[in-house]
C-alpha positions in Angstrom: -46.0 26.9 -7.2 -46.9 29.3 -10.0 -51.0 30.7 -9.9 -51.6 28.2 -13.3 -49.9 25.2 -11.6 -52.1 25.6 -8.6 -55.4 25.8 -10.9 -54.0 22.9 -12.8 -54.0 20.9 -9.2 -56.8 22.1 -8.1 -58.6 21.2 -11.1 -57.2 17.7 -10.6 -57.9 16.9 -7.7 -62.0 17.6 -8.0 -63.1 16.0 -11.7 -66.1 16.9 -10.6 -65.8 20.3 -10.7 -64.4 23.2 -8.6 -66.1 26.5 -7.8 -64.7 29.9 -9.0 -65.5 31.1 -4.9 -63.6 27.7 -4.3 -61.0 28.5 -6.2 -61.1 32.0 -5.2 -60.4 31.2 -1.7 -57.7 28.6 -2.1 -55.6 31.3 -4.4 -56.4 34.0 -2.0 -57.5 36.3 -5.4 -60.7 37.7 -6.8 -62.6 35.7 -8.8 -61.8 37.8 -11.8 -58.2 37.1 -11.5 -59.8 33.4 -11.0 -61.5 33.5 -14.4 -58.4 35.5 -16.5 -56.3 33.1 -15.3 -58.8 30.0 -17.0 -58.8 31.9 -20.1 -54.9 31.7 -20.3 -55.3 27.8 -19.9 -57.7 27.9 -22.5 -55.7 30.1 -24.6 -52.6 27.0 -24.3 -55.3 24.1 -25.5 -56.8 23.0 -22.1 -60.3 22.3 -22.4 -61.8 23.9 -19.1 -65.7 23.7 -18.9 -67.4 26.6 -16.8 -71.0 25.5 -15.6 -73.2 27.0 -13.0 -73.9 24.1 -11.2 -70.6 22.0 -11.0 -67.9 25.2 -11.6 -64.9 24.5 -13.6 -63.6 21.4 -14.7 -60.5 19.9 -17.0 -62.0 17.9 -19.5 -58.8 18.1 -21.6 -55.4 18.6 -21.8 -53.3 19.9 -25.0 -50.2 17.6 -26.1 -47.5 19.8 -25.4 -44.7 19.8 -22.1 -46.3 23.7 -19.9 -43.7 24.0 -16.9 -46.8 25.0 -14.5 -49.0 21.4 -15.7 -46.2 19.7 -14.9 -45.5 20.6 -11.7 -49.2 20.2 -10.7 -48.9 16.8 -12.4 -45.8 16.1 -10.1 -46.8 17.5 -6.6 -43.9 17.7 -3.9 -41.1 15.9 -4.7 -37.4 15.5 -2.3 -35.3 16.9 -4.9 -36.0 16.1 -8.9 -38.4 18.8 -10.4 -38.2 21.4 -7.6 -38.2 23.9 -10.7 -39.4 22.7 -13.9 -38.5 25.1 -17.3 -39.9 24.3 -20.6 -38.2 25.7 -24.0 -39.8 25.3 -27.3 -36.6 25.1 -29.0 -33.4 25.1 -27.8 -29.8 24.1 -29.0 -29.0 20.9 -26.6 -30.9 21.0 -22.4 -27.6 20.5 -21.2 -26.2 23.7 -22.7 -29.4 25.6 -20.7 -28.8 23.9 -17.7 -25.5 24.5 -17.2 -26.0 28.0 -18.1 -29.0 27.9 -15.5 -26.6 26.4 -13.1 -23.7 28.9 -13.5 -26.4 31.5 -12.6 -27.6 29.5 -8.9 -30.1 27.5 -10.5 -31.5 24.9 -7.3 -30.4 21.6 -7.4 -32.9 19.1 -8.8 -33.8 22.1 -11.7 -34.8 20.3 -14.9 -34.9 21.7 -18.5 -37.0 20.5 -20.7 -37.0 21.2 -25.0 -40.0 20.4 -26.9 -37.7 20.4 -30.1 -33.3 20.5 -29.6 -31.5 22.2 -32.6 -27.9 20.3 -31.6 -29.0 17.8 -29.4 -26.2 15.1 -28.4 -25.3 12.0 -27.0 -22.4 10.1 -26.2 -18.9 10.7 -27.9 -20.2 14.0 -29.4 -22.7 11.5 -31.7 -26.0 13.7 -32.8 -29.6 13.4 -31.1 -32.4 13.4 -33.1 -34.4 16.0 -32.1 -38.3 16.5 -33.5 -40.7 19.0 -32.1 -43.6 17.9 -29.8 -42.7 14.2 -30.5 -39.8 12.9 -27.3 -38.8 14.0 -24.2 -35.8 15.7 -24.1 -34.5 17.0 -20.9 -31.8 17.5 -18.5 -31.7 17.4 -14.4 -29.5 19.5 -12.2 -28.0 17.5 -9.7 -25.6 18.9 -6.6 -24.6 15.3 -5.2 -22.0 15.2 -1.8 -19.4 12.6 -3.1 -16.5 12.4 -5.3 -16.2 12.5 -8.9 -15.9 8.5 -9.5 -19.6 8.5 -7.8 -21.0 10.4 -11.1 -21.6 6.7 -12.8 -24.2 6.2 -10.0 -26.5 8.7 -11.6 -26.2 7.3 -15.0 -27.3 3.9 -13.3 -30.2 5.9 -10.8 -31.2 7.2 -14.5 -31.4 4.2 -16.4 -33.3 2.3 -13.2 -35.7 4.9 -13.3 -36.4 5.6 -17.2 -37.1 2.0 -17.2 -39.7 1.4 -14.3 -41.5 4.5 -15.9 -42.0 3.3 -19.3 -43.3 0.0 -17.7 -45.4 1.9 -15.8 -46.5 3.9 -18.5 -46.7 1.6 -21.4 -46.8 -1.5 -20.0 -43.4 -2.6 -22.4 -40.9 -4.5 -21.2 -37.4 -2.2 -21.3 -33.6 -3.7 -21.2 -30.5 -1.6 -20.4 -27.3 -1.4 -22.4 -24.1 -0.8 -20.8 -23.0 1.9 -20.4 -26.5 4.4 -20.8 -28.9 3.0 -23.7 -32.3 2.1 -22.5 -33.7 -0.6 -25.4 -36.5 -2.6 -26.2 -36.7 -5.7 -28.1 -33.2 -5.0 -29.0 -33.6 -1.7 -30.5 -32.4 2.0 -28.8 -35.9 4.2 -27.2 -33.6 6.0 -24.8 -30.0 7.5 -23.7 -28.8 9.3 -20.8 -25.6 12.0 -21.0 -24.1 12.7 -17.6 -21.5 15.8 -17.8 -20.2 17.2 -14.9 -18.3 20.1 -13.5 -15.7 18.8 -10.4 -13.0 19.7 -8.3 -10.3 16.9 -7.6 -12.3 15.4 -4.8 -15.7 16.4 -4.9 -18.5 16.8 -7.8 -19.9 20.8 -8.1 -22.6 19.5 -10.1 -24.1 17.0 -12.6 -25.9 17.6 -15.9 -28.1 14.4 -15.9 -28.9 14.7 -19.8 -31.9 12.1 -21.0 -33.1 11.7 -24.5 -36.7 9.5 -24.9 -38.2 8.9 -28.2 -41.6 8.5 -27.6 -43.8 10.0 -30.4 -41.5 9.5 -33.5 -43.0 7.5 -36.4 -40.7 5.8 -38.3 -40.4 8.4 -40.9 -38.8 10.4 -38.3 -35.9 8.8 -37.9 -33.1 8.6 -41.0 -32.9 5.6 -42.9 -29.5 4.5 -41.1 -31.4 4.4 -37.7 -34.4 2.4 -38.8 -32.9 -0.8 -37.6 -31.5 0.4 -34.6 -33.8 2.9 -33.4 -37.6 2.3 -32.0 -40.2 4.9 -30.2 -43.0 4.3 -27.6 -45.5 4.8 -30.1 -44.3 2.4 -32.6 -43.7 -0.4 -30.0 -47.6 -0.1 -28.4 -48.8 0.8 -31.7 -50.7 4.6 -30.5 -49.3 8.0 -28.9 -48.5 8.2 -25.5 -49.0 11.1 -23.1 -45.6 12.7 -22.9 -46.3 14.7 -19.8 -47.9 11.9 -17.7 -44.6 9.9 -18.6 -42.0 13.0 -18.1 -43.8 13.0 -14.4 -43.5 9.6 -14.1 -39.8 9.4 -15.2 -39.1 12.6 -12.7 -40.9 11.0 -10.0 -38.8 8.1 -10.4 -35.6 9.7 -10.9 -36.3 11.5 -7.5 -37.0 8.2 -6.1 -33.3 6.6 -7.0 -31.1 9.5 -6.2 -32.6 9.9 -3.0 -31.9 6.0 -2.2 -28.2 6.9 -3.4 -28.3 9.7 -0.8 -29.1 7.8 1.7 -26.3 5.2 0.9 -28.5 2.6 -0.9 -26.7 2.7 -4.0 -26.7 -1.4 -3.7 -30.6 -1.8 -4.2 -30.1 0.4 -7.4 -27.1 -1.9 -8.5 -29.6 -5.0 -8.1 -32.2 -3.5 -10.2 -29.9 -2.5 -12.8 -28.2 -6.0 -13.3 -31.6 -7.2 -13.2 -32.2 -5.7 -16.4 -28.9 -5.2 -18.2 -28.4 -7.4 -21.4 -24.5 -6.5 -21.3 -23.5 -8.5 -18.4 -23.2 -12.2 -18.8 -21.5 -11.2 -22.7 -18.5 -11.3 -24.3 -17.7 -7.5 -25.1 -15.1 -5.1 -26.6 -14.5 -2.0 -25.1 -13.2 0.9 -26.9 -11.8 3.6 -24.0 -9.8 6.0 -26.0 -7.0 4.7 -27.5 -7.6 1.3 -25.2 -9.5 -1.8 -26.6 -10.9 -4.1 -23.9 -12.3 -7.7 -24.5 -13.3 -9.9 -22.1 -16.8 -11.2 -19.8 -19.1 -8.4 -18.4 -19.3 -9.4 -15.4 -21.3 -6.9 -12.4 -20.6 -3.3 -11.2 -18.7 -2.4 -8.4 -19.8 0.0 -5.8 -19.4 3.1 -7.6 -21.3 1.9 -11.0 -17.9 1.2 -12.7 -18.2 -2.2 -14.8 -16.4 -4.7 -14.2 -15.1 -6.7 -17.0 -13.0 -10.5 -16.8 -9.9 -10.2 -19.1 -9.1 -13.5 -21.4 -6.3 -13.9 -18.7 -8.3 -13.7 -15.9 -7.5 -10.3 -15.4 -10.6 -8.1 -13.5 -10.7 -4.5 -15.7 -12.8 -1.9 -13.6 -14.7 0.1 -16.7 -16.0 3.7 -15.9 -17.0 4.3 -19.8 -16.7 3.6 -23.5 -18.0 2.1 -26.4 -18.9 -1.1 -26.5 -19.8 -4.1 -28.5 -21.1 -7.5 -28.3 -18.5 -10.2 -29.5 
């Protein structure tokens, strides 16, 4: 943990205030270094009050994603946000992340963009991208199984992403098969998985998740207007985006260490719980192959599995589907 993420903590965890000896001591520096350090948080919008009698204390934090408040915000986790990085602008997290990957980047690394240039979703389709208004962001993952496994994380994401906006917001959250996150019908969130595997055995897993959070309907184009929806247009007022990214990582490191620990089943419940595919008539599109038929659970690995109009059972890793 950086110098500024352990002020940021330290800050936290005594409102009241902190002394610069205090703080002195607990950093193991002067309390010059203390006090140059506080101007740099100032300088980045947190609103740190100095007094005499009570020492320093946050009174304020600036709406933007900082790398080091995060991490104080997130504490000690197994695996999910064991190194944070934050970007102001950057073509697509996944693209950074895999380039962070390639060069040893730890597993649970996660990327965030305050604004993405090409950002992207399923099928190659565009991610609207605005600055300072979503959270857009990408998690390393190293997981020991085989490449049919990878639909596990999509599901660990989508478990996750939905618990935190509850948490967060209070809004009740569907899933859509196979990685949309909605509410009251209408698209908040999507998760891109990529990986990188040999034939038996995953090297690594870009766990891409796009949240619209901020975005006023002016933000979106026209043609998304009825399909698209934010945080703040559903509650009707902004919502923190870095109390919700720690929320989101927290949960994320929650789920993947159940599917670690070969609990991929209490996931699976969850996500049924909450998906407004299954129970449907769909089609399919996989390729050059149209499916229709009655979504029915998932199997052990995440697949769907869908009833044929013959009775036939069709085991569905991804696609594009539609409600009949």
């Amino acid at each position: 943990m950086s110098v500024d993420a352990k002020i940021l903590s330290a800050l936290r965890a005594a409102p009241w205030g902190v002394s610069g000896a205090e703080l002195s001591r607990q950093l193991g520096m002067t309390r010059t270094g203390v006090w140059a350090h506080i101007e740099q948080l100032r300088a980045l919008g947190y609103d740190i009050e100095a007094s005499p009698h009570l020492g320093y204390r946050l009174m304020g934090t600036p709406d933007l994603l900082h790398a080091d408040d995060l991490v104080a915000r997130l504490g000690k986790t197994r695996v999910v946000g064991r190194e944070i990085h934050v970007f102001q602008e950057t073509t697509s997290t996944n693209d950074v992340a895999a380039r962070l990957a390639r060069g040893g980047a730890q597993e649970g690394a996660v990327v965030f963009a305050e604004a993405q240039t090409k950002g992207r979703g399923r099928l190659g389709r565009a991610w609207i991208s605005p600055p300072g208004k979503g959270l857009w962001f990408t998690v390393l993952l190293r997981p020991d199984f085989a490449p049919q496994g990878a639909t596990q994380l999509t599901v660990a994401a989508a478990t996750a992403l939905c618990r935190a906006i509850t948490l967060q917001t209070g809004l009740a959250t569907e899933i859509k098969w196979p990685n949309d996150i909605l509410i009251r019908g209408k698209k908040i969130a999507g998760i891109l998985t990529e990986m990188r595997a040999e034939l038996d055995h995953l090297q690594e897993v870009l766990l891409g998740i796009g949240m619209n959070v901020n975005l006023e309907k002016a933000d979106f184009p026209p043609s998304l207007h009825r399909a698209a929806t934010s945080l703040r247009i559903e509650t009707g007022q902004p919502v923190n985006r870095a109390e919700l990214a720690v929320a989101v990582l927290r949960e994320l490191d929650r789920d993947y260490h159940l599917i670690a620990q070969g609990q991929f089943d209490r996931l699976a419940e969850q996500w049924q719980d909450r998906c407004s595919t299954l129970g449907r008539q769909v089609a399919i599109r996989c390729g050059n192959r149209l499916f229709h038929g009655t979504a029915e659970s998932l199997d052990d690995d995440g697949a769907l599995l869908v009833r044929g109009p013959h009775g036939h059972l069709d085991r569905i890793v991804g696609g594009d589907v539609t409600l009949e």
